[in-house]
C-alpha positions, 0 to 999 in steps of 0.5 A: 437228218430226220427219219423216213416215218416208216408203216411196218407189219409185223406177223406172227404165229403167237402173242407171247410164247416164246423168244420170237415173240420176245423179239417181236415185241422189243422191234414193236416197242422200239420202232414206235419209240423212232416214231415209226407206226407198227402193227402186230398180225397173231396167226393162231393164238387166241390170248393176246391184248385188244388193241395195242396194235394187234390184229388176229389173221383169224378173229378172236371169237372164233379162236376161242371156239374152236379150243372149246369142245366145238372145235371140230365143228368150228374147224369144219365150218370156218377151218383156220387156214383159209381163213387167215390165208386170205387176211395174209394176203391182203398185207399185199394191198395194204399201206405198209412198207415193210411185212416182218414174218417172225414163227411161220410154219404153213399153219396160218398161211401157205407157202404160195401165199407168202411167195406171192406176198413177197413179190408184192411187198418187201418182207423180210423173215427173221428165221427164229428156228429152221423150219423154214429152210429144212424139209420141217425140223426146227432143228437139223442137230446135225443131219445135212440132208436139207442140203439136197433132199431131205426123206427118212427123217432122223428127228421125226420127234422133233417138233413140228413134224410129230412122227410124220415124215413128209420131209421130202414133200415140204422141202420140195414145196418149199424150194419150188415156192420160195427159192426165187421168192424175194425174200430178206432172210435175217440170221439171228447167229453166225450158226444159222447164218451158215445153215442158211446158206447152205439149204437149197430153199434159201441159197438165193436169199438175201441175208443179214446176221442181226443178234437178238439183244437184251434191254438195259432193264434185265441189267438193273436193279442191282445184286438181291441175291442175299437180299433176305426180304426180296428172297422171302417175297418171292418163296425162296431161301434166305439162308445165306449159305444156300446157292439157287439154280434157275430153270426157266423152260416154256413147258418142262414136258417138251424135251426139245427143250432139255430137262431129261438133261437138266434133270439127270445134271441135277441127280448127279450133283451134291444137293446140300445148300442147293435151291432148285427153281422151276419157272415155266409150264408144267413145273409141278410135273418137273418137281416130281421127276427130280430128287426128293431130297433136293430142295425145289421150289415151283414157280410156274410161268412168270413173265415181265418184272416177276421173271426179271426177280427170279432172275435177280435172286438165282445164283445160277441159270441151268440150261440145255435145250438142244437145238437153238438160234441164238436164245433170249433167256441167256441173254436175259439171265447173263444180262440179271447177273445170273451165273450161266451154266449150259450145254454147247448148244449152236447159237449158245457157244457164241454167247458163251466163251466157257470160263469167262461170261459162263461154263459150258458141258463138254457135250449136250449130255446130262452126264456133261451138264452135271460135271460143269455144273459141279465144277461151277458149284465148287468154283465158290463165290469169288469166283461164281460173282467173277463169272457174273459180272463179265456176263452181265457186261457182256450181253450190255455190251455185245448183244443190247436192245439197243443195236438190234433195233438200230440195225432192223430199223436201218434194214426197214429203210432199205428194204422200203426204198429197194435198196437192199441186194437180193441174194446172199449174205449183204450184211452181219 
């Protein structure tokens, strides 16, 4: 049976930042590739492709002044959120079936606003970080207090909230303008999953638990990790005996993000026949808070192929972000045949089974990380090349591109015909 010719709006906060914008960008390929129509709308970044079927929520010229040293000025005359409020609000009065939020936190447009969109619009809202069921955390780490009312933060260093705590208030809003909102909220892990059903704000929501996947192209090009010339080419060691760890991280100086783990794991292990590298922002500044006898190689922010190779010559992927979903850069190294080394992080314990696809620290500590660390370095090749190959597999086989797409393209359907429940959990 042919497919429904679908028309779908995507929106987020970035073009390319992180894994929403991952995720974001594989829907977009695929869904074209069925032959569906998509568009991509950026809240607040200024670097993105013109054209490509992108389309900024606030205009370009104005993003670029406005991170200029007339930003203040450009703010006050033309400040961003009313703007891109009201080219938000106008995807009500478009042709498109189906509006898919990805990173939104009340930056690019109000939480009245996306009420109202969505009864007006069939949306469904991909949570990538829990912002939008707490009073403002990505992350609650533990704290259950977004179960009722949230106030006397214990993570208020915790981005976005940047040591103001108006917790209170934002989960207030957010159950007054979103709890009977008609939203279609998709868990990226059986983790949030829970977490969602459990906030006041999305207790009423419809939900489906759909993993992020990893495309077969992470999963070739074959084992070049003593491929002496591809090492060389990309600065690395070609000295057969020496062992390469991965680090890839948005910006090492976010320790949201877990270098201070990564960090102390990396002082605490035997540094002979060790290559560290550092992918990602800041990496010069990482360079210089590890060991100075430890063997570290900057490498900067890489994406598409020149990160796939990174990947494809490392020998371990170091870990230990404390708060995440269910991240694509797992599945990116598992899948680029990378030994995964990591701390038992929420959505990272269901891509993980320790021992099998990886190893897992006993805790999030870098004391923890370290001894995993060491026991994966003193397991030797046989076994480091055993781990590999089974997670590789296992992110082919459990997490592909492939099925994520097929399950967004199946939910597009039914949200475009009303055919999807609205409240709780109607699909995983």
């Amino acid at each position: 049976m042919p497919r429904t010719r679908l028309n779908i709006a995507f929106v987020n906060t970035c073009y390319r930042l992180g894994g929403a914008e991952t995720v974001t960008a594989q829907l977009r390929r695929g869904m074209e590739e069925r032959g569906h129509r998509t568009r991509l709308f950026v809240g607040l970044q200024k670097t993105y492709p013109l054209g490509d079927g992108v389309r900024p929520l606030y205009p370009r010229a104005l993003s670029y002044l406005r991170n200029s040293r007339l930003g203040a000025r450009v703010e006050a005359l033309a400040p961003v959120l009313p703007w891109s409020d009201r080219a938000f609000r106008r995807l009500a009065s478009s042709d498109f079936d189906v509006v898919h939020l990805h990173s939104f936190h009340g930056e690019y447009a109000t939480l009245e606003s996306l009420a109202w969109l969505a009864r007006r619009k069939p949306v469904c809202w991909t949570i990538h970080s829990h912002w939008p069921v707490t009073g403002g955390c990505a992350h609650p780490l533990g704290c259950e207090r977004y179960q009722d009312a949230c106030g006397e933060c214990p993570h208020l260093d915790q981005w976005p909230m940047n040591g103001v705590d108006i917790t209170a208030e934002q989960l207030a809003a957010k159950r007054r303008w979103l709890s009977d909102a008609p939203i279609h909220a998709v868990a990226v892990s059986d983790h949030s999953l829970k977490l969602i059903g459990r906030s006041p704000v999305s207790a009423r929501w419809a939900v489906t638990r759909i993993h992020n996947g990893i495309g077969m192209d992470w999963a070739q090009g074959g084992d070049r990790r003593r491929d002496a010339a591809f090492r060389a080419s990309l600065g690395l060691s070609v000295d057969p005996a020496v062992r390469t760890i991965l680090m890839v991280n948005r910006d090492y100086r976010n320790r949201d993000k877990g270098f201070p783990e990564m960090a102390e794991a990396l002082r605490s292990i035997d540094p002979r026949g060790i290559q560290v590298v550092l992918v990602g922002g800041a990496a010069a500044w990482a360079r210089g808070e590890l060991p100075p006898g430890l063997d570290c190689v900057e490498v900067g922010y890489a994406v598409g192929e020149r990160l796939q190779d990174f990947y494809r010559a490392a020998d371990y992927f170091l870990f230990a972000s404390a708060g995440e979903n269910f991240p694509c850069v797992i599945l990116e190294a598992m899948a680029a045949g990378c030994a995964i080394v990591a701390t038992p992080t929420q959505g990272v314990t269901e891509q993980i089974v320790p021992g099998v696809n990886g190893w897992l620290a006993g805790e999030i500590t870098g004391k923890a990380l370290g001894l995993a660390l060491q026991k994966a370095l003193d397991g030797g090749d046989d076994l480091r090349e055993s781990i590999s190959r089974a997670g590789r597999e296992w992110a082919v086989t459990h997490f592909s591109e492939e099925t994520m797409v097929d399950r967004y393209e199946s939910l597009y359907g039914a949200l475009a015909g009303g055919g999807v429940g609205t409240a709780g959990v109607v699909g995983t």
